[in-house]
Structure formats: C-alpha cells, structure tokens
PQR file with spaces between the fields and no chain letter, atoms N, CA, C, O and H, PARSE charges and radii, in Angstrom:
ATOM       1  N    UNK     1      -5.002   34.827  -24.904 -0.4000 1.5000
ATOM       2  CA   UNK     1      -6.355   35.026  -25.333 -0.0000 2.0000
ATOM       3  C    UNK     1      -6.939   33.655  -25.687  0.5500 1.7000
ATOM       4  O    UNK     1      -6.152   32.729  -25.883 -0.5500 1.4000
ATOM       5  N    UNK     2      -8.274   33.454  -25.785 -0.4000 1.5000
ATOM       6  CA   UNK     2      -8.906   32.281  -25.692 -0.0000 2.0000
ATOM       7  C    UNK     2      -9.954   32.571  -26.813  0.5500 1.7000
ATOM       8  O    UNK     2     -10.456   33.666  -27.065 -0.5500 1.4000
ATOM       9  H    UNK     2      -8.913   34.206  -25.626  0.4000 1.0000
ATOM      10  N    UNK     3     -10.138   31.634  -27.304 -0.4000 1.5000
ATOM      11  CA   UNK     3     -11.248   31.474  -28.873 -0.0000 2.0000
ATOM      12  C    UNK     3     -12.303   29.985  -28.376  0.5500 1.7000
ATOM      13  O    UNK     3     -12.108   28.816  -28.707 -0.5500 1.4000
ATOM      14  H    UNK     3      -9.730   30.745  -27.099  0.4000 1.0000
ATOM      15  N    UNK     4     -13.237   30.447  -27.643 -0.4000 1.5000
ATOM      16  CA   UNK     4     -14.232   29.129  -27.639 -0.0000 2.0000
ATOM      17  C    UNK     4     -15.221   28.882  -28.775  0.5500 1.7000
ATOM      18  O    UNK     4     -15.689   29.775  -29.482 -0.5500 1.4000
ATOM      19  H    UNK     4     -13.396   31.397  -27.375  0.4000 1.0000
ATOM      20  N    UNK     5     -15.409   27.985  -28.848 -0.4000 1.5000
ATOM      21  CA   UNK     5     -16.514   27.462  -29.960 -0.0000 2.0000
ATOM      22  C    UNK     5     -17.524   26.213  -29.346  0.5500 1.7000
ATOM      23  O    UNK     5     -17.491   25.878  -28.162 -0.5500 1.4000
ATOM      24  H    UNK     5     -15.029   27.259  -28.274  0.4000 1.0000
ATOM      25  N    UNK     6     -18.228   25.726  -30.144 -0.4000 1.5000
ATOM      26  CA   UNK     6     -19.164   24.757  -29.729 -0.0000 2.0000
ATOM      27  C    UNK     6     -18.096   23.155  -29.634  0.5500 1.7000
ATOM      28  O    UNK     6     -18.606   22.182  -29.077 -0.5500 1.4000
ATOM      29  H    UNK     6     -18.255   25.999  -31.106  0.4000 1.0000
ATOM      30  N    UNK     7     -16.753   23.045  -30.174 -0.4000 1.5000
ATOM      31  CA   UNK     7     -15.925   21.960  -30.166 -0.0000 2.0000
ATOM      32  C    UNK     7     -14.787   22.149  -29.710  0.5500 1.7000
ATOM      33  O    UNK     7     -13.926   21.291  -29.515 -0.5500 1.4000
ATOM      34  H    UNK     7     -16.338   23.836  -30.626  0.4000 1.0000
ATOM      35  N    UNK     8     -14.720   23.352  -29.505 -0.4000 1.5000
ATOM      36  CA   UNK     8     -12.715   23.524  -29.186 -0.0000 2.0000
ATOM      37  C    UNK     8     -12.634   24.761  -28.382  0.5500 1.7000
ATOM      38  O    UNK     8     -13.412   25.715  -28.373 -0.5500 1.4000
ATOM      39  H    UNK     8     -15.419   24.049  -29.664  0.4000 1.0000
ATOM      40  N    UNK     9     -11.150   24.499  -27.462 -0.4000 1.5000
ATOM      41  CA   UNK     9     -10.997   25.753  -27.377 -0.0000 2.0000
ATOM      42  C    UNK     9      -9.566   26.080  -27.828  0.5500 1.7000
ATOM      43  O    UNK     9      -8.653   25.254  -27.798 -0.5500 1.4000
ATOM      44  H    UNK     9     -10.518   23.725  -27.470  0.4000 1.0000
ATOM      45  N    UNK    10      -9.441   27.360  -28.251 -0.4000 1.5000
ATOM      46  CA   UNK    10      -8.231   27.407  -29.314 -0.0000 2.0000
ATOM      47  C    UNK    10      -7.413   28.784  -28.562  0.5500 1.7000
ATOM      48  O    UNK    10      -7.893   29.890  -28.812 -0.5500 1.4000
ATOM      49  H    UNK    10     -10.182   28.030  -28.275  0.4000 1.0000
ATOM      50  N    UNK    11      -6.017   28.700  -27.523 -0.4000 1.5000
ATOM      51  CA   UNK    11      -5.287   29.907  -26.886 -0.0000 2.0000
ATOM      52  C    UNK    11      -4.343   29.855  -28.084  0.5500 1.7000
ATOM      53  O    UNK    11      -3.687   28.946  -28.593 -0.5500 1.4000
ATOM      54  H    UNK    11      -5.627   27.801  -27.320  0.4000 1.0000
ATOM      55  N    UNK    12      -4.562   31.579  -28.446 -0.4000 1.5000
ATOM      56  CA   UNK    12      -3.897   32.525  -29.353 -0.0000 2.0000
ATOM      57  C    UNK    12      -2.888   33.041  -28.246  0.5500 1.7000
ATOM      58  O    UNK    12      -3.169   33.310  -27.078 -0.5500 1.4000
ATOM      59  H    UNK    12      -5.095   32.317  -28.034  0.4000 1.0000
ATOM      60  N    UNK    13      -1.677   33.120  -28.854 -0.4000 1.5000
ATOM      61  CA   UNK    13      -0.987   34.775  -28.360 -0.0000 2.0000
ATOM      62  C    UNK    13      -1.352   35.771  -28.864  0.5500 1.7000
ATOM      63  O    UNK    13      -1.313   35.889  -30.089 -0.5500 1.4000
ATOM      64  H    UNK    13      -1.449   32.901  -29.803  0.4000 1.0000
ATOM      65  N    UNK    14      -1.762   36.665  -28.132 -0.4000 1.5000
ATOM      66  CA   UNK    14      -2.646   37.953  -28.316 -0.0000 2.0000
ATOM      67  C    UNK    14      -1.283   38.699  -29.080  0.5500 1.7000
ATOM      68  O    UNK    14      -1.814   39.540  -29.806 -0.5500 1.4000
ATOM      69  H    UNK    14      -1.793   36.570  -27.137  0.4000 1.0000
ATOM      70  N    UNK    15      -0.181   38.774  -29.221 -0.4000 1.5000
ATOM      71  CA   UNK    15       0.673   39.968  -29.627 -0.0000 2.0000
ATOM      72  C    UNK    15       0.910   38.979  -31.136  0.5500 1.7000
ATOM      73  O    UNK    15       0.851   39.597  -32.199 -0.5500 1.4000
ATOM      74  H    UNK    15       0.250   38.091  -28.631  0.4000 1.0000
ATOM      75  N    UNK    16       1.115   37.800  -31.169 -0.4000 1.5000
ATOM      76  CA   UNK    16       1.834   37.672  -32.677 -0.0000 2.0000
ATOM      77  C    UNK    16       0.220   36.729  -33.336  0.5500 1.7000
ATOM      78  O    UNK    16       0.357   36.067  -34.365 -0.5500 1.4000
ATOM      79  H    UNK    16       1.164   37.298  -30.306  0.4000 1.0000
ATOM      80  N    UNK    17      -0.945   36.768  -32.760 -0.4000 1.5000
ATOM      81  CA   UNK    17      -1.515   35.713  -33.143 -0.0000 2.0000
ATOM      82  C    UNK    17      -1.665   34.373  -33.615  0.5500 1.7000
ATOM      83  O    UNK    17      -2.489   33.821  -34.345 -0.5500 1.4000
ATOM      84  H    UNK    17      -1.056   37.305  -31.924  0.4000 1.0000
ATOM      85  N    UNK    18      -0.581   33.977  -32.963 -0.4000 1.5000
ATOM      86  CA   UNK    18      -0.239   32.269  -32.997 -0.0000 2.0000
ATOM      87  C    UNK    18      -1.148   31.758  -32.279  0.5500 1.7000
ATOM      88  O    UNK    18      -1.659   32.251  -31.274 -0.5500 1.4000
ATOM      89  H    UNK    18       0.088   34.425  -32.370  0.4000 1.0000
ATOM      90  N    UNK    19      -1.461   30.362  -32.970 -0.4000 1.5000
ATOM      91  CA   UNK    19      -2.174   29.450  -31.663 -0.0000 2.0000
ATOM      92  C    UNK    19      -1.227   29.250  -31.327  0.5500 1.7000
ATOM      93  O    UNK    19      -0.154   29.387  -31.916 -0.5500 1.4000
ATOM      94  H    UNK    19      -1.046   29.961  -33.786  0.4000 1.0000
ATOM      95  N    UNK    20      -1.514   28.772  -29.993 -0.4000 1.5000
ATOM      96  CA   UNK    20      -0.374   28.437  -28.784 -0.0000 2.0000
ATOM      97  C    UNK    20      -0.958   26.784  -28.785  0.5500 1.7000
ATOM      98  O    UNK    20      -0.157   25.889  -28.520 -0.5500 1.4000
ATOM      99  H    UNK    20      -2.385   28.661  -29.515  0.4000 1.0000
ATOM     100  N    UNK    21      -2.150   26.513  -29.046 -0.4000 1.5000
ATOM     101  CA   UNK    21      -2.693   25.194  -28.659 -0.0000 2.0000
ATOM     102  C    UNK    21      -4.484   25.009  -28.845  0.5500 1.7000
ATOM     103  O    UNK    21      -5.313   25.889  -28.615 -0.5500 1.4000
ATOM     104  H    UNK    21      -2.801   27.241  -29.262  0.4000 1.0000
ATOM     105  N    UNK    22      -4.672   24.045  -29.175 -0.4000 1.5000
ATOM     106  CA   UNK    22      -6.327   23.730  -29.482 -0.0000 2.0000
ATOM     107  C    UNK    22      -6.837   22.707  -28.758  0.5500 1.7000
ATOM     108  O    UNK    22      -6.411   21.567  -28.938 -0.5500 1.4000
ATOM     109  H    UNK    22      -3.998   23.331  -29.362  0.4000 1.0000
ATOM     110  N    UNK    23      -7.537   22.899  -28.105 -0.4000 1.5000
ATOM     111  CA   UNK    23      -8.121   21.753  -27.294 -0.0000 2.0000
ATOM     112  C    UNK    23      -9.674   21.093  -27.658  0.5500 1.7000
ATOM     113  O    UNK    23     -10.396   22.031  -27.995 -0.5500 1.4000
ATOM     114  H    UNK    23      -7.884   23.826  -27.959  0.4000 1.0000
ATOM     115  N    UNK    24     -10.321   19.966  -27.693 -0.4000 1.5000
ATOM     116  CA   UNK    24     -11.439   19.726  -27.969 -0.0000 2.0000
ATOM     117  C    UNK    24     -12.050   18.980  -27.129  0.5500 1.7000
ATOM     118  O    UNK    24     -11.815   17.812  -26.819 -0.5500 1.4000
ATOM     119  H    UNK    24      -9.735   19.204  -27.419  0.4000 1.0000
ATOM     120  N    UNK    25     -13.369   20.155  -26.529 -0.4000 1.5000
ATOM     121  CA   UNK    25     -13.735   19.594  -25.633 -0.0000 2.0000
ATOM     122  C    UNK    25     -14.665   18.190  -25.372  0.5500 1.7000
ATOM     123  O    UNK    25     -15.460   17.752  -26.203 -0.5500 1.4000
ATOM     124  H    UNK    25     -13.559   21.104  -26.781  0.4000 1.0000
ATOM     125  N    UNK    26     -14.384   17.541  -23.965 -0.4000 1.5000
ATOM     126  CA   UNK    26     -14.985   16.638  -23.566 -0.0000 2.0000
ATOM     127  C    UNK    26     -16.446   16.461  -23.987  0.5500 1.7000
ATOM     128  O    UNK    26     -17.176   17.431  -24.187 -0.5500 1.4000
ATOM     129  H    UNK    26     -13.738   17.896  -23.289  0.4000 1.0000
ATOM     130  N    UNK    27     -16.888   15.069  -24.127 -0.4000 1.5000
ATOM     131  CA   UNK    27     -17.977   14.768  -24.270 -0.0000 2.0000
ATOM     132  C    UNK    27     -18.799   14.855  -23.104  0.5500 1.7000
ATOM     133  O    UNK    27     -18.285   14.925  -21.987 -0.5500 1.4000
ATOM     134  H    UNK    27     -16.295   14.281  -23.965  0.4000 1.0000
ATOM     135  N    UNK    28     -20.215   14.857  -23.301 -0.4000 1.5000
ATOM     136  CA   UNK    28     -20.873   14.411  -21.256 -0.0000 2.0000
ATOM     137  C    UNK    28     -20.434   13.262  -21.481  0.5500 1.7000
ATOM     138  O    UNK    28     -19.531   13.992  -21.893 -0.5500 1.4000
ATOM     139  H    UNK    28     -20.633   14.800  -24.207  0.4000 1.0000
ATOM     140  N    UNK    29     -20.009   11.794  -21.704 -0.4000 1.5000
ATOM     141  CA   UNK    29     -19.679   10.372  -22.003 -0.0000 2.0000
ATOM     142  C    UNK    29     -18.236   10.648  -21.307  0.5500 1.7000
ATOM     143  O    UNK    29     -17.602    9.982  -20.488 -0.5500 1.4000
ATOM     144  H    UNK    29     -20.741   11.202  -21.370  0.4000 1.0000
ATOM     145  N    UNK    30     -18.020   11.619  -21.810 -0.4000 1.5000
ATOM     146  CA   UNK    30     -15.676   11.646  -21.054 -0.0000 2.0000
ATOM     147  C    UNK    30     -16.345   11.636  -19.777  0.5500 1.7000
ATOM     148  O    UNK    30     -16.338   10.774  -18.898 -0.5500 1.4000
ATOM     149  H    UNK    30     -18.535   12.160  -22.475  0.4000 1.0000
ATOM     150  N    UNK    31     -17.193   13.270  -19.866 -0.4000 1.5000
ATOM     151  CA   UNK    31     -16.806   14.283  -18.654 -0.0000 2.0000
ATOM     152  C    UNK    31     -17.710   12.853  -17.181  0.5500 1.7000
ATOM     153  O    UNK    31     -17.272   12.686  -16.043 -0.5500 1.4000
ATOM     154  H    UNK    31     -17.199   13.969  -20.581  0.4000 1.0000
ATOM     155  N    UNK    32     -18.879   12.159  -17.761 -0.4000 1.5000
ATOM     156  CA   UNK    32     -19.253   11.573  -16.739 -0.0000 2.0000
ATOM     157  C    UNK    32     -18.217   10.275  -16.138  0.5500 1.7000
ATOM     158  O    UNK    32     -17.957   10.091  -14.949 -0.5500 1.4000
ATOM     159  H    UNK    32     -19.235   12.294  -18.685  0.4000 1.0000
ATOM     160  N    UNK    33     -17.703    9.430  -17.329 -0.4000 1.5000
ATOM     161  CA   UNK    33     -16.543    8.840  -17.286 -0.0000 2.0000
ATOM     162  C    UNK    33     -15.115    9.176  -15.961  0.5500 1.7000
ATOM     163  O    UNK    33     -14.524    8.447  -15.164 -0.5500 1.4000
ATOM     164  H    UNK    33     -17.914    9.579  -18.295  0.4000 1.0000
ATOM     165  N    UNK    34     -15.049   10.441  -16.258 -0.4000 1.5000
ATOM     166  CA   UNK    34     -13.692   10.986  -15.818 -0.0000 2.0000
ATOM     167  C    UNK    34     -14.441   11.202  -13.641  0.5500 1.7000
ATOM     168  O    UNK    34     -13.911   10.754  -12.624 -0.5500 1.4000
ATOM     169  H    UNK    34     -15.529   11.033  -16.906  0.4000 1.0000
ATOM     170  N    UNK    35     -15.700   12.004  -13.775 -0.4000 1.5000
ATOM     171  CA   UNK    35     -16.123   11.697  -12.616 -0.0000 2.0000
ATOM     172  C    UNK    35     -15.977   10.397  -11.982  0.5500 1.7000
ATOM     173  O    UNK    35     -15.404   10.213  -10.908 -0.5500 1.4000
ATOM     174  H    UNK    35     -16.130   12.368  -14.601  0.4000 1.0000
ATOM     175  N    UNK    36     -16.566    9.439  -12.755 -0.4000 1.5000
ATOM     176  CA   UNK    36     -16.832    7.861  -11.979 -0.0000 2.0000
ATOM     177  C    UNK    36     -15.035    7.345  -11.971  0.5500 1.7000
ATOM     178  O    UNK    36     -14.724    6.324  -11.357 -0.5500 1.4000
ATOM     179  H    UNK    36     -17.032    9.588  -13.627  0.4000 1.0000
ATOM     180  N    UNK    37     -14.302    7.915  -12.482 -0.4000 1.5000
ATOM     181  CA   UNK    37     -12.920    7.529  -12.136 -0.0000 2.0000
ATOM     182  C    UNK    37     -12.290    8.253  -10.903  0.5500 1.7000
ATOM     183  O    UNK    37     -11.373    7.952  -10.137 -0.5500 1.4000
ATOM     184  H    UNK    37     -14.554    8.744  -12.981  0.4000 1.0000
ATOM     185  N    UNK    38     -12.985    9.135  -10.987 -0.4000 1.5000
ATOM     186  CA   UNK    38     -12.142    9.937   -9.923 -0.0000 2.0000
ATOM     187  C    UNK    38     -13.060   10.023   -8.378  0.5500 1.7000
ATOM     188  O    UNK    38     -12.641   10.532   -7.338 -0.5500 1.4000
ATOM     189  H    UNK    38     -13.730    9.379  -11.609  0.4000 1.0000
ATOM     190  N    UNK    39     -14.069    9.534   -8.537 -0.4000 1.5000
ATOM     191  CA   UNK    39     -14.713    8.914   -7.378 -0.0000 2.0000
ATOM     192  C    UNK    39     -14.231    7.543   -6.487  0.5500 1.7000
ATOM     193  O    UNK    39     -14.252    7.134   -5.326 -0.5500 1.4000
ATOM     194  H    UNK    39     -14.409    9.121   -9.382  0.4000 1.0000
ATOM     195  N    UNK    40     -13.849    7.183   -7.639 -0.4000 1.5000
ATOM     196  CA   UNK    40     -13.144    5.389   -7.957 -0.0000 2.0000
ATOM     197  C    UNK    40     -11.690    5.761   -6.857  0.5500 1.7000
ATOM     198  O    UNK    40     -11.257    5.162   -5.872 -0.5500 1.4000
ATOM     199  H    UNK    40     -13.832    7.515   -8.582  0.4000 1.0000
ATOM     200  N    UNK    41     -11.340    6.720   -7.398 -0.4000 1.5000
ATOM     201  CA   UNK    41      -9.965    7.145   -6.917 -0.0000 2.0000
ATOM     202  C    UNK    41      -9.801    7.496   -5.786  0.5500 1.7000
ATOM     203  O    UNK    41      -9.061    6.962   -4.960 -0.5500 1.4000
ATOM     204  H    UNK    41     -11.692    7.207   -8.198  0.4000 1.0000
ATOM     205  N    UNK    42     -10.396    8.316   -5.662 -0.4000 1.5000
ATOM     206  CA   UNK    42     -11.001    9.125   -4.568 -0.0000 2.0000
ATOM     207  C    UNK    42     -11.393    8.102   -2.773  0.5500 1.7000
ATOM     208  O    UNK    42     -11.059    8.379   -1.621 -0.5500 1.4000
ATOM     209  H    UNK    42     -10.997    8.749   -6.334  0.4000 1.0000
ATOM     210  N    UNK    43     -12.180    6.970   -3.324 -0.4000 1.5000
ATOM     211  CA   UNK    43     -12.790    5.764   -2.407 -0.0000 2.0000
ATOM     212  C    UNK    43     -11.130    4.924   -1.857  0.5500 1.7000
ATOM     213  O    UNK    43     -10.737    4.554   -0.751 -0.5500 1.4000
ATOM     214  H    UNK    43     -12.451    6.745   -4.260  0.4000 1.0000
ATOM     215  N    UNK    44     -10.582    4.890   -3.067 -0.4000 1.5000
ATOM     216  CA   UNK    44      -9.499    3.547   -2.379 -0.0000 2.0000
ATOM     217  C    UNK    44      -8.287    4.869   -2.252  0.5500 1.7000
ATOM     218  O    UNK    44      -7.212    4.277   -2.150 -0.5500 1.4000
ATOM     219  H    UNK    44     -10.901    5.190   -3.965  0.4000 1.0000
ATOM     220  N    UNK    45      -8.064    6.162   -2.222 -0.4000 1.5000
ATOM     221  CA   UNK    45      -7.433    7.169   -1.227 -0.0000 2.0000
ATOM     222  C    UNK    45      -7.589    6.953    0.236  0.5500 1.7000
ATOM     223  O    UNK    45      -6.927    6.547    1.192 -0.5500 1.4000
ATOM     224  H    UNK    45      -8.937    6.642   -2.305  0.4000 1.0000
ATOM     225  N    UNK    46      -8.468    7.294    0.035 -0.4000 1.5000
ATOM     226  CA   UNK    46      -9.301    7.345    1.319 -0.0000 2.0000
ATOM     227  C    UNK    46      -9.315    6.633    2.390  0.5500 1.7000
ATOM     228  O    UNK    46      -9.505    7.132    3.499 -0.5500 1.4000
ATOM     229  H    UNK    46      -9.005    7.624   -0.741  0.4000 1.0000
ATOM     230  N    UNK    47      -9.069    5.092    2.143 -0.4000 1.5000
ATOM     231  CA   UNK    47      -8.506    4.010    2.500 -0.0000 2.0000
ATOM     232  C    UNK    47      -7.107    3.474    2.490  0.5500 1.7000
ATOM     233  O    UNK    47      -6.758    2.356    2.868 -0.5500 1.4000
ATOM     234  H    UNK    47      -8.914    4.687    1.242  0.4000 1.0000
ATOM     235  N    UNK    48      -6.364    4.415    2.012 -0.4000 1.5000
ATOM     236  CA   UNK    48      -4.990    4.355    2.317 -0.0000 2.0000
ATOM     237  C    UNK    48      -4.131    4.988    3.508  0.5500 1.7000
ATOM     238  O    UNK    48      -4.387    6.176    3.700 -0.5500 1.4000
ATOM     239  H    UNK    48      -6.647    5.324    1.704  0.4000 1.0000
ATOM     240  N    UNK    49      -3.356    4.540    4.176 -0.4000 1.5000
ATOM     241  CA   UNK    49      -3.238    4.633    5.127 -0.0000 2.0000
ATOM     242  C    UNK    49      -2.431    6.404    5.789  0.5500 1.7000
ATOM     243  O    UNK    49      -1.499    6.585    5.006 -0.5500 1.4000
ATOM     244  H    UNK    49      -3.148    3.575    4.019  0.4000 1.0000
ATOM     245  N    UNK    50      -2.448    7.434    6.662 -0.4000 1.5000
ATOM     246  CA   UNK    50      -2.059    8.209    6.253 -0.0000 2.0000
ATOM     247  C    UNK    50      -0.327    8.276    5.624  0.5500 1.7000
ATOM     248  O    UNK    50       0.144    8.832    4.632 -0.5500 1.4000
ATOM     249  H    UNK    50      -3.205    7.287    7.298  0.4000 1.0000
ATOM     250  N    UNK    51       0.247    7.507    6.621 -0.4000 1.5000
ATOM     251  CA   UNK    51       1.757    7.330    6.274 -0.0000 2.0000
ATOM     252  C    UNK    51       1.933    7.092    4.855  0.5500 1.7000
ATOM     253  O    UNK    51       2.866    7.633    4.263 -0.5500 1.4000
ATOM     254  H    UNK    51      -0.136    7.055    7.426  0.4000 1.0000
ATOM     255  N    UNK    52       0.802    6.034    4.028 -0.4000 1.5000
ATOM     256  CA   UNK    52       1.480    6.239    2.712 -0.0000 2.0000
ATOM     257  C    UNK    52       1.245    7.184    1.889  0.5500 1.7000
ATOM     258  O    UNK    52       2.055    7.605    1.063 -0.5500 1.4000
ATOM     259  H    UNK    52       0.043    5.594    4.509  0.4000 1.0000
ATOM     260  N    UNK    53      -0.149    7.679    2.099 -0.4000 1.5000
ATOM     261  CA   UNK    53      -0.248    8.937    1.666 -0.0000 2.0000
ATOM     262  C    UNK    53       0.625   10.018    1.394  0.5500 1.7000
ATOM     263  O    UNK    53       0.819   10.518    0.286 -0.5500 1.4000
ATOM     264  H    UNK    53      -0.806    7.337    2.770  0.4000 1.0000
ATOM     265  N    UNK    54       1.124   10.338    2.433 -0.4000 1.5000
ATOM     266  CA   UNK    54       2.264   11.136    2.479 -0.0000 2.0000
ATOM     267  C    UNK    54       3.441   10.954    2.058  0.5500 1.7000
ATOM     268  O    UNK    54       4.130   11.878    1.626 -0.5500 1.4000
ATOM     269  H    UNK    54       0.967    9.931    3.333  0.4000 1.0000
ATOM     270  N    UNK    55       3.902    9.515    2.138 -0.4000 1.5000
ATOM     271  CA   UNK    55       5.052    8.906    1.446 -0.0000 2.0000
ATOM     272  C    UNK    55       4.708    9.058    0.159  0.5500 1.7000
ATOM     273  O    UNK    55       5.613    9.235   -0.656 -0.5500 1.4000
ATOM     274  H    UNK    55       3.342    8.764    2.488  0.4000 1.0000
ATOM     275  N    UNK    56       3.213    9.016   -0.320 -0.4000 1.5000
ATOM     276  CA   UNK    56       3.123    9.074   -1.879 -0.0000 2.0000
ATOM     277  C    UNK    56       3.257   10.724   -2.279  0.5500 1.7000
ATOM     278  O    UNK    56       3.448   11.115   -3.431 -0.5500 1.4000
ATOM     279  H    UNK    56       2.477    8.873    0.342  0.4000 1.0000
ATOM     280  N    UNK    57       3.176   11.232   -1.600 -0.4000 1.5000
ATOM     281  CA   UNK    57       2.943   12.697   -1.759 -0.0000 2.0000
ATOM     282  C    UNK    57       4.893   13.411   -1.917  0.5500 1.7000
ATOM     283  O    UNK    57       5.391   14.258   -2.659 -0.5500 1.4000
ATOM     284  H    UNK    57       3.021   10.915   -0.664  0.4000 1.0000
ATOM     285  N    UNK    58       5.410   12.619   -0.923 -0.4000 1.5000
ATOM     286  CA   UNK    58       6.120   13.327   -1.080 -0.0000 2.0000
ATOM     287  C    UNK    58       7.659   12.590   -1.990  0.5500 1.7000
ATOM     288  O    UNK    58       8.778   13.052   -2.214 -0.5500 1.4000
ATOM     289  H    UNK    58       5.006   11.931   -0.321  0.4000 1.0000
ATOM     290  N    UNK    59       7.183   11.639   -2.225 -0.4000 1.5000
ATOM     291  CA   UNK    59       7.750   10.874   -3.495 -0.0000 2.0000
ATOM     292  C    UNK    59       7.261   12.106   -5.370  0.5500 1.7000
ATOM     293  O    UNK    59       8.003   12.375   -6.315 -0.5500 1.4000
ATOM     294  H    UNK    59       6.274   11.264   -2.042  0.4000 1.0000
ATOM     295  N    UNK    60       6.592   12.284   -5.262 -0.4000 1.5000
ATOM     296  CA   UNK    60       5.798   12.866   -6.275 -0.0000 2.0000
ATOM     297  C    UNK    60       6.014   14.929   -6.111  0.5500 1.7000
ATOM     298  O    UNK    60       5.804   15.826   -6.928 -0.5500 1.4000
ATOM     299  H    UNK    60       5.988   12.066   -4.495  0.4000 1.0000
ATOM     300  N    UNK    61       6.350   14.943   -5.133 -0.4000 1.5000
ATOM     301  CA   UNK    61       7.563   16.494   -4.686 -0.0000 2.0000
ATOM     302  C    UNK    61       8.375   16.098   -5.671  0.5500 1.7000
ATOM     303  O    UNK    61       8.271   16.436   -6.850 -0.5500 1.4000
ATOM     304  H    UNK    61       6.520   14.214   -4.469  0.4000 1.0000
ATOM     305  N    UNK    62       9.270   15.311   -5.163 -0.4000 1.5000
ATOM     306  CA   UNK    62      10.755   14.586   -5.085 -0.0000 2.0000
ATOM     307  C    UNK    62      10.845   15.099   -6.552  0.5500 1.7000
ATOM     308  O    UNK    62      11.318   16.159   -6.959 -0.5500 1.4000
ATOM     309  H    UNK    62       9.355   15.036   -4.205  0.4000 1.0000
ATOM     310  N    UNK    63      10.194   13.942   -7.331 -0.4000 1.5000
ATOM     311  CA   UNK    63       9.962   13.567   -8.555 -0.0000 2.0000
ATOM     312  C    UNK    63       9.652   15.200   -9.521  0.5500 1.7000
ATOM     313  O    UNK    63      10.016   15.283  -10.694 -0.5500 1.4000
ATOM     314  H    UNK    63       9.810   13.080   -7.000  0.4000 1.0000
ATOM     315  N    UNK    64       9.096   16.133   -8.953 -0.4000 1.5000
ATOM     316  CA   UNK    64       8.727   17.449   -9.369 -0.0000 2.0000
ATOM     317  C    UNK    64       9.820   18.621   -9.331  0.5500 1.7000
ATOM     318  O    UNK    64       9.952   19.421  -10.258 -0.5500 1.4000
ATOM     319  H    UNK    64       8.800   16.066   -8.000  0.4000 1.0000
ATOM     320  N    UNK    65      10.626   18.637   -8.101 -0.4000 1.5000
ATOM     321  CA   UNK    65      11.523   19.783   -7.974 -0.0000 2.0000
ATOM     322  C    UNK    65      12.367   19.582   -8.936  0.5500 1.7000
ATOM     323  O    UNK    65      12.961   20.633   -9.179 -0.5500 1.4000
ATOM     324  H    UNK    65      10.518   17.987   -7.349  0.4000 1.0000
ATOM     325  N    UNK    66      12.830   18.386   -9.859 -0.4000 1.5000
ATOM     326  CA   UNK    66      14.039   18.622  -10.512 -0.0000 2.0000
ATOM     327  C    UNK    66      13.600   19.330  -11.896  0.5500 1.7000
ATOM     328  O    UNK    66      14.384   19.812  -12.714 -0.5500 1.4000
ATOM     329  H    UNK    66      12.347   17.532   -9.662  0.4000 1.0000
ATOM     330  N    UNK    67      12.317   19.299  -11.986 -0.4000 1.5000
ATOM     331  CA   UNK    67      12.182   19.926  -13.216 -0.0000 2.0000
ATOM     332  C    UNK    67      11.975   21.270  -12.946  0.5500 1.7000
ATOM     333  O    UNK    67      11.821   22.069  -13.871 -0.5500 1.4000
ATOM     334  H    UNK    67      11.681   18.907  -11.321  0.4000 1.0000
C-alpha cells in the first residue's frame, strides 16, 4: 500500500502496517537535472559503437545473475 503526500511517498505493509520505506519526492530542479543527464547519456550512447554496447550490456548480465 502506498501513502502519498505533497513531500513523500511512504509504502506500508498493508497486513502488519509497517513502513516498508519513505521516499521524498524530487524537486522540478532534480527532476529537470536528472533529464539533462540522461539526455547527456543518452547522446554519447548513441555514439558508442554497437559491439561495445553489447559488450557493456552483457558485462552488466554477468555482473547481475549472481545475485
């Protein structure tokens, strides 16, 4: 279950009413921030070549299945 407010959002477990976790949301200053990074990111991807791409991709599998 989820509890929003004007600053946070706060997931309860619905059966024992624990928070599970509180989050506080982004500013427009993050949220425009986090765009112009990931545009940023996005541009010099794009320009990477496909082979490493994929080498990066599947380095980052690799790195994932053991958990």
């Amino acid at each position: 279950m989820m509890n929003l407010s004007a600053t946070h959002a706060v997931s309860v477990n619905p059966t024992t009413g624990e928070v599970v976790s509180s989050l506080q949301w982004a500013s427009e200053r993050e949220v425009d921030a986090a765009i112009a990074l990931a545009a940023a990111g996005y541009r010099q991807w794009r320009q990477t070549p496909l082979a490493d791409r994929a080498d990066a991709l599947r380095r980052i599998g690799a790195a994932l299945r053991p958990r």
